[in-house]
PyMOL Python script that loads the backbone (N, CA, C, O; Angstrom):
from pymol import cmd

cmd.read_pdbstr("""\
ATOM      1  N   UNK A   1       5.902  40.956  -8.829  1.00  0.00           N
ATOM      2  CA  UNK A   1       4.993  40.042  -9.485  1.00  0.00           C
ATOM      3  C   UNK A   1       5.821  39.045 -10.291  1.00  0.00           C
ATOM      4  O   UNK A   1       6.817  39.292 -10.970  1.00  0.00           O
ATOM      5  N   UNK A   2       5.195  37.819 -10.078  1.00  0.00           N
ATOM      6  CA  UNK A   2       6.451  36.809 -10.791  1.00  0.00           C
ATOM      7  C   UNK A   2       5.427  36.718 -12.061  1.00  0.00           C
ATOM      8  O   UNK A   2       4.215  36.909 -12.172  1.00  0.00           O
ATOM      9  N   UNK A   3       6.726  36.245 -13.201  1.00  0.00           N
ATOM     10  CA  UNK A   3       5.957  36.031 -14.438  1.00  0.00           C
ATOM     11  C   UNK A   3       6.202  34.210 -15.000  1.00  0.00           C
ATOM     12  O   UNK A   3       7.210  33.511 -15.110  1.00  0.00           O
ATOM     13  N   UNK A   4       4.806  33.976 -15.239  1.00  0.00           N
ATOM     14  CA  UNK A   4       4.782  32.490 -15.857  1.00  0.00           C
ATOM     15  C   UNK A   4       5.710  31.973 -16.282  1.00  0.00           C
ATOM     16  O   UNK A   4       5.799  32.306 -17.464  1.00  0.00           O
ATOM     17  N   UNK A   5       6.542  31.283 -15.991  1.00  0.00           N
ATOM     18  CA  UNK A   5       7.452  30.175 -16.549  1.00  0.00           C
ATOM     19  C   UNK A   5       6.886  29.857 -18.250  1.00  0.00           C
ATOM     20  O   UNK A   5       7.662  29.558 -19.158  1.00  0.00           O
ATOM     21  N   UNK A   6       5.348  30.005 -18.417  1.00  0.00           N
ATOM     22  CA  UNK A   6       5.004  29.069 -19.665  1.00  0.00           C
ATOM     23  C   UNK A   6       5.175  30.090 -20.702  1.00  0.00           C
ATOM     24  O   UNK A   6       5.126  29.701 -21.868  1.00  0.00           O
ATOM     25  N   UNK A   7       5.392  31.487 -20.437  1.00  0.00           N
ATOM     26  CA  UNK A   7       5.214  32.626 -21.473  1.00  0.00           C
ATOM     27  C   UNK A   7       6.543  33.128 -21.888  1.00  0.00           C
ATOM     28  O   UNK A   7       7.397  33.691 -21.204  1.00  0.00           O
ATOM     29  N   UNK A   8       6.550  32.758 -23.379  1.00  0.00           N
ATOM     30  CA  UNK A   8       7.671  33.234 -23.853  1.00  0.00           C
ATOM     31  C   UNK A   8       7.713  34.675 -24.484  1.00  0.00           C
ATOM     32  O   UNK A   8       6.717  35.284 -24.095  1.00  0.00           O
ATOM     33  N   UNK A   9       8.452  35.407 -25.269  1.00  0.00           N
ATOM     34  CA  UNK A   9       8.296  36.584 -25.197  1.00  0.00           C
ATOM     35  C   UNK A   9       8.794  36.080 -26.790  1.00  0.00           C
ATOM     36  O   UNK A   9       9.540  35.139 -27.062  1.00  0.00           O
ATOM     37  N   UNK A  10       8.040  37.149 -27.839  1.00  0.00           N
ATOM     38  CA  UNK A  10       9.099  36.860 -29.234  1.00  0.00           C
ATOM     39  C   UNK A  10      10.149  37.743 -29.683  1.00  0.00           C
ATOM     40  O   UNK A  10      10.409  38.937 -29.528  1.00  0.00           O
ATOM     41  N   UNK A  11      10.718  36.673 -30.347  1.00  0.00           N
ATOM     42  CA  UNK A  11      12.450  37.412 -30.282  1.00  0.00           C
ATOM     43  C   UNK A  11      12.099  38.184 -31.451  1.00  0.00           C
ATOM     44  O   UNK A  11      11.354  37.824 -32.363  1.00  0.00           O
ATOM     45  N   UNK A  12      12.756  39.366 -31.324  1.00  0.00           N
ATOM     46  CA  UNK A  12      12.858  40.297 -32.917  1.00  0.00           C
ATOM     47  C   UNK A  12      13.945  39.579 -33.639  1.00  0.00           C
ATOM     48  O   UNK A  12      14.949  38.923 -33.361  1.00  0.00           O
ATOM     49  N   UNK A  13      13.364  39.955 -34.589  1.00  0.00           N
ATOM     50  CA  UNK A  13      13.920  38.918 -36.109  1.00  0.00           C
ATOM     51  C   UNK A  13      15.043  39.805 -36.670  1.00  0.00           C
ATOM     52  O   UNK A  13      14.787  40.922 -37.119  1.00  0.00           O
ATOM     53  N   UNK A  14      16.435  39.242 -36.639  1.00  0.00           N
ATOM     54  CA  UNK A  14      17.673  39.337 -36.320  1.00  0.00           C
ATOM     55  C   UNK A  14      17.624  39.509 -38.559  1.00  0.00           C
ATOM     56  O   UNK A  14      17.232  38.752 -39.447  1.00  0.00           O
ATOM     57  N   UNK A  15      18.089  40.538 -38.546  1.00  0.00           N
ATOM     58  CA  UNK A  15      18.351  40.356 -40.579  1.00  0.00           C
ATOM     59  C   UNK A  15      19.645  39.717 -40.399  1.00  0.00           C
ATOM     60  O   UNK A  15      20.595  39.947 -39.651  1.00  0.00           O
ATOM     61  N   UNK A  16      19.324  38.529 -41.629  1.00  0.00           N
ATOM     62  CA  UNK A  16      20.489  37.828 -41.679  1.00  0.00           C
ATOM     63  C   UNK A  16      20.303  37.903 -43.628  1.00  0.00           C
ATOM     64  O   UNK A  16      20.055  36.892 -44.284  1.00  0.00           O
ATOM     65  N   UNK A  17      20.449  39.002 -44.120  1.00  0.00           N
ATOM     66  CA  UNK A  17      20.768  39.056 -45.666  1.00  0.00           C
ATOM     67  C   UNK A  17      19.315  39.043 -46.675  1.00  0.00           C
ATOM     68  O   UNK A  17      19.155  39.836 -47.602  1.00  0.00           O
ATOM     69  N   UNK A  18      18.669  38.354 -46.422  1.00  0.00           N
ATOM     70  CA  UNK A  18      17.163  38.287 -46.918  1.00  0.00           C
ATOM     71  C   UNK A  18      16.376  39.038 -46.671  1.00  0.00           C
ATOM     72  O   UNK A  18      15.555  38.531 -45.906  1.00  0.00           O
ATOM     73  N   UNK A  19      16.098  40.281 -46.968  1.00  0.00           N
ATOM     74  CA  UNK A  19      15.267  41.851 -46.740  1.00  0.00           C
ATOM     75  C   UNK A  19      14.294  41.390 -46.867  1.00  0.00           C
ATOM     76  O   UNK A  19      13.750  41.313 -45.765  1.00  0.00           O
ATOM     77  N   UNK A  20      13.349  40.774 -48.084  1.00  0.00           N
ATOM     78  CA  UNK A  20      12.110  40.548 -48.044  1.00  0.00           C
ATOM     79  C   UNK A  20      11.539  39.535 -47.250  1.00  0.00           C
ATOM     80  O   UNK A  20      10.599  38.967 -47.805  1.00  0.00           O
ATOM     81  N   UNK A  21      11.827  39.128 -46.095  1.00  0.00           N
ATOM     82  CA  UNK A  21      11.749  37.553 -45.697  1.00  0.00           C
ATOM     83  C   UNK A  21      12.178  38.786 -44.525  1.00  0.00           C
ATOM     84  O   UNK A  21      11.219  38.931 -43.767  1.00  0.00           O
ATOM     85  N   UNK A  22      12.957  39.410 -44.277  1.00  0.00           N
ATOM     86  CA  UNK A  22      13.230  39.788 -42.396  1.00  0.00           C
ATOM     87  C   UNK A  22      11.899  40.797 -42.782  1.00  0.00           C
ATOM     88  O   UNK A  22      11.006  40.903 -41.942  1.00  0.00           O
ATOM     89  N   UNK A  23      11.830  41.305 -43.677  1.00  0.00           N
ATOM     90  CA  UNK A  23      10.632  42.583 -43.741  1.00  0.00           C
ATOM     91  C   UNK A  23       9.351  42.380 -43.105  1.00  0.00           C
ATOM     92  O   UNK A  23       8.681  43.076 -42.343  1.00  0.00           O
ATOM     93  N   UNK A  24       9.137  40.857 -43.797  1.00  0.00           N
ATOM     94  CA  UNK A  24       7.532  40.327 -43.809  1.00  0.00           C
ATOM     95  C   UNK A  24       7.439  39.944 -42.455  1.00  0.00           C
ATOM     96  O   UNK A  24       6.332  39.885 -41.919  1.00  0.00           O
ATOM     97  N   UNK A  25       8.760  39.603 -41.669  1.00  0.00           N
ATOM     98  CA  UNK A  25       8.531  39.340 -40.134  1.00  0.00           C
ATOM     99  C   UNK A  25       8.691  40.299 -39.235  1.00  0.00           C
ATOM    100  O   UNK A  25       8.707  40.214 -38.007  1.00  0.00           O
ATOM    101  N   UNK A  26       8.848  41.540 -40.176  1.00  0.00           N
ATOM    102  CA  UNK A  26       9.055  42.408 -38.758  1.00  0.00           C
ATOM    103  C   UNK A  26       7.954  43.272 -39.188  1.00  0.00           C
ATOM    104  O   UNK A  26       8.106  44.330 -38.578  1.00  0.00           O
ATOM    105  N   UNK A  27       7.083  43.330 -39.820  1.00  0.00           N
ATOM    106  CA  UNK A  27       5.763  43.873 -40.312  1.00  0.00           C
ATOM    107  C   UNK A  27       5.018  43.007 -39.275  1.00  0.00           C
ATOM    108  O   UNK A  27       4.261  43.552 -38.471  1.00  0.00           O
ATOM    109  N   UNK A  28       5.196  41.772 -39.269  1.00  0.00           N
ATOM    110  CA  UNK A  28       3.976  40.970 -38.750  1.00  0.00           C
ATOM    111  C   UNK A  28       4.410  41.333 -37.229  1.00  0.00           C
ATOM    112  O   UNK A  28       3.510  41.268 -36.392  1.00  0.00           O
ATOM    113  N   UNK A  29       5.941  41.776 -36.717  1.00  0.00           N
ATOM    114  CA  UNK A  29       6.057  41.524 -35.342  1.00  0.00           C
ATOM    115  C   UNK A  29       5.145  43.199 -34.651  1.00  0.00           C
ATOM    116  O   UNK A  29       4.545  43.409 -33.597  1.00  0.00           O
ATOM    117  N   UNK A  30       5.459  44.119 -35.898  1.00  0.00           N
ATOM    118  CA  UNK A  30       4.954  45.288 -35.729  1.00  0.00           C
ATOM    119  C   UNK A  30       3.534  45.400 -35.675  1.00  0.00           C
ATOM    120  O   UNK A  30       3.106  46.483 -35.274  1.00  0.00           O
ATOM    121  N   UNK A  31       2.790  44.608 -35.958  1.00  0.00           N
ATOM    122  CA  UNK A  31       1.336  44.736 -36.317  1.00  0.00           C
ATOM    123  C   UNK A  31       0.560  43.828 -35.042  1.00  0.00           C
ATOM    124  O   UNK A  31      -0.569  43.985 -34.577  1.00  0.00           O
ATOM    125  N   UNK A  32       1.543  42.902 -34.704  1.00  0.00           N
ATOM    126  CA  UNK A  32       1.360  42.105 -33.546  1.00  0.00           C
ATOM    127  C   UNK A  32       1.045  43.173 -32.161  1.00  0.00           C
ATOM    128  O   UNK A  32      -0.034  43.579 -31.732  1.00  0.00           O
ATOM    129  N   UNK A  33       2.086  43.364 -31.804  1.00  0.00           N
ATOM    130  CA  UNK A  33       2.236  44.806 -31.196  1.00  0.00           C
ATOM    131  C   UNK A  33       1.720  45.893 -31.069  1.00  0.00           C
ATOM    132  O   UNK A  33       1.968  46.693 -30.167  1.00  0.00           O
ATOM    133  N   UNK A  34       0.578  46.102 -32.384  1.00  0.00           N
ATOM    134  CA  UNK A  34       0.044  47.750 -32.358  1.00  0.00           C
ATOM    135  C   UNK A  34       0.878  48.334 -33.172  1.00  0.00           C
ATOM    136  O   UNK A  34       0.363  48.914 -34.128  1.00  0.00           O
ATOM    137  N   UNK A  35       2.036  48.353 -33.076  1.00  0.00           N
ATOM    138  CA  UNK A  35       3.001  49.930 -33.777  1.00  0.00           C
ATOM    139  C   UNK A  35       2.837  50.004 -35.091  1.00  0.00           C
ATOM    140  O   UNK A  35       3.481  50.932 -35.580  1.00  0.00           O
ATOM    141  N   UNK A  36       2.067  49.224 -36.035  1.00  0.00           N
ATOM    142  CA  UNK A  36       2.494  49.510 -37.102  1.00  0.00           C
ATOM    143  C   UNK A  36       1.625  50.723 -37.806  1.00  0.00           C
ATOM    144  O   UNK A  36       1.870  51.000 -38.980  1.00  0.00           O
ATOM    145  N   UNK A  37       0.863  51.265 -37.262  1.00  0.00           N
ATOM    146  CA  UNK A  37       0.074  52.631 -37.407  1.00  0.00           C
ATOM    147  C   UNK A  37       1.460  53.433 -37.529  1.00  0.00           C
ATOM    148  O   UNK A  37       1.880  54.074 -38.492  1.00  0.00           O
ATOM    149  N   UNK A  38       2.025  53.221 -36.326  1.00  0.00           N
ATOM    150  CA  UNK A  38       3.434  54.660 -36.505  1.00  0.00           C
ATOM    151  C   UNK A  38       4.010  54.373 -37.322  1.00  0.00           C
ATOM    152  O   UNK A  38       4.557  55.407 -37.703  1.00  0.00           O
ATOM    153  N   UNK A  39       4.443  53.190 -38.229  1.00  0.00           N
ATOM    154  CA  UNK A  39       4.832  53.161 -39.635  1.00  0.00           C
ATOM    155  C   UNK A  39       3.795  53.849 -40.796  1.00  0.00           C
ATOM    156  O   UNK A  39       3.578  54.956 -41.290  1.00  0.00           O
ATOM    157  N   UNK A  40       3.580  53.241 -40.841  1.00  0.00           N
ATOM    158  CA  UNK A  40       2.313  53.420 -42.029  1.00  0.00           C
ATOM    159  C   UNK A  40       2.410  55.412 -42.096  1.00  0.00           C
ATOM    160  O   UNK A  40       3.194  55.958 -42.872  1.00  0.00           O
ATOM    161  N   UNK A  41       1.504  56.207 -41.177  1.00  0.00           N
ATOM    162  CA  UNK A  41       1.603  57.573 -40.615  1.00  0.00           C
ATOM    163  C   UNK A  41       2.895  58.078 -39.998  1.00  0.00           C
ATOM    164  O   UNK A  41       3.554  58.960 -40.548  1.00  0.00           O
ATOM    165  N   UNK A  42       3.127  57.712 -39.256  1.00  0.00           N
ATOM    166  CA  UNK A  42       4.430  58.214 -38.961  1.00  0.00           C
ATOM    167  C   UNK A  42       4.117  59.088 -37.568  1.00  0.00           C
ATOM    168  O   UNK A  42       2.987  58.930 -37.105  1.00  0.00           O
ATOM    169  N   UNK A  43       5.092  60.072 -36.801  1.00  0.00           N
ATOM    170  CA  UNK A  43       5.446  60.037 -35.652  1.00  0.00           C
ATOM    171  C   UNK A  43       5.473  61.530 -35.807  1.00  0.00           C
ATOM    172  O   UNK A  43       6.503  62.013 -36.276  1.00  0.00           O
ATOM    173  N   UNK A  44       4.093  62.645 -35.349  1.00  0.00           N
ATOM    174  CA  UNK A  44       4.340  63.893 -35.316  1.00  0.00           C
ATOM    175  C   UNK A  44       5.621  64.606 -34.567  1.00  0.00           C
ATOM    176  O   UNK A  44       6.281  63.734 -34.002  1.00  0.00           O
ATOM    177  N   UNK A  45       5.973  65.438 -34.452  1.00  0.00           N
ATOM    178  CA  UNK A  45       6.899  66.001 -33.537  1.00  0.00           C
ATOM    179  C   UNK A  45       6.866  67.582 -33.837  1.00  0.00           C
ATOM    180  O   UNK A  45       6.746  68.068 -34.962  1.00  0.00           O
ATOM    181  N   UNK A  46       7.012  68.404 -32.457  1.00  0.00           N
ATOM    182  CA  UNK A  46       6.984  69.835 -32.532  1.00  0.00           C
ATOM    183  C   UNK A  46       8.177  70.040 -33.198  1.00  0.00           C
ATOM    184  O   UNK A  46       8.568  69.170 -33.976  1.00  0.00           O
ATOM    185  N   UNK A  47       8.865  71.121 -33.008  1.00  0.00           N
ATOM    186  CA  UNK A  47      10.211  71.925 -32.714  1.00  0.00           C
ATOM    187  C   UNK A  47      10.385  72.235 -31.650  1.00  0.00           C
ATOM    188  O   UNK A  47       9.518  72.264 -30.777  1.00  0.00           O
ATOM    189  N   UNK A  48      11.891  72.614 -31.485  1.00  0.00           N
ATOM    190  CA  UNK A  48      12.480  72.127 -30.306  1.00  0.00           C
ATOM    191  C   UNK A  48      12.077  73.135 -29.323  1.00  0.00           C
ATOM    192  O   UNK A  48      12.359  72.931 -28.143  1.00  0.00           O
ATOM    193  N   UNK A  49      11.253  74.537 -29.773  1.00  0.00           N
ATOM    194  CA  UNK A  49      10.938  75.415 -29.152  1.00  0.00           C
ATOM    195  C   UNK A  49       9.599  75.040 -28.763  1.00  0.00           C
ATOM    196  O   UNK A  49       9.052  75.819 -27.983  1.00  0.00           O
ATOM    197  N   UNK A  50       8.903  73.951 -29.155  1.00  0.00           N
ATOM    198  CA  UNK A  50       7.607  74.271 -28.938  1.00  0.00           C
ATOM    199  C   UNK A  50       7.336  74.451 -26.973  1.00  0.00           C
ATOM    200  O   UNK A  50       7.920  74.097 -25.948  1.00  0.00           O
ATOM    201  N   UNK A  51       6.383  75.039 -27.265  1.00  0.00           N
ATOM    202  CA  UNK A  51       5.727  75.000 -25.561  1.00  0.00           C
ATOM    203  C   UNK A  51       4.379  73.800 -25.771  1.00  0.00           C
ATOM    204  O   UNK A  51       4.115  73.276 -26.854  1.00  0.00           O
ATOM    205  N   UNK A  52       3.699  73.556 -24.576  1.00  0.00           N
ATOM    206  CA  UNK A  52       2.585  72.214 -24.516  1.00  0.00           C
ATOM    207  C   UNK A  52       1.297  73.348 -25.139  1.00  0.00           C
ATOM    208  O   UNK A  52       0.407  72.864 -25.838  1.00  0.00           O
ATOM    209  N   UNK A  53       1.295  74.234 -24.952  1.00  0.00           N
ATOM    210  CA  UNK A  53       0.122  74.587 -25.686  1.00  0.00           C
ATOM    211  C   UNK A  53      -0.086  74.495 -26.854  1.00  0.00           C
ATOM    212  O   UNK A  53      -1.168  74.852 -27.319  1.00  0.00           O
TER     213      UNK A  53
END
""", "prot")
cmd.dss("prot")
cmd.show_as("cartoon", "prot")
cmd.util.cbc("prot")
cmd.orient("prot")
């Protein structure tokens, strides 16, 4: 499947020294996206033994 020439993709925001200023753009790139639930809550995980039940 070819993809549109007209669609750009956005670049993740590169920290260049300014934390509060790369923060606020990578909040917005995260929220853009969906993921920022897995910030906010965070990312369950078993142990390494668990089984699927």
């Amino acid at each position: 499947m070819a993809e549109s020439p007209n669609f750009v993709q956005p670049a993740i925001p590169k920290f260049d020294g300014y934390y509060e200023y790369w923060s606020m753009l990578m909040e917005n790139l995260l929220r853009l996206k969906e993921y920022w639930g897995l910030i906010e809550t965070g990312v369950v995980t078993g142990p390494a033994n668990a089984t699927p039940k």
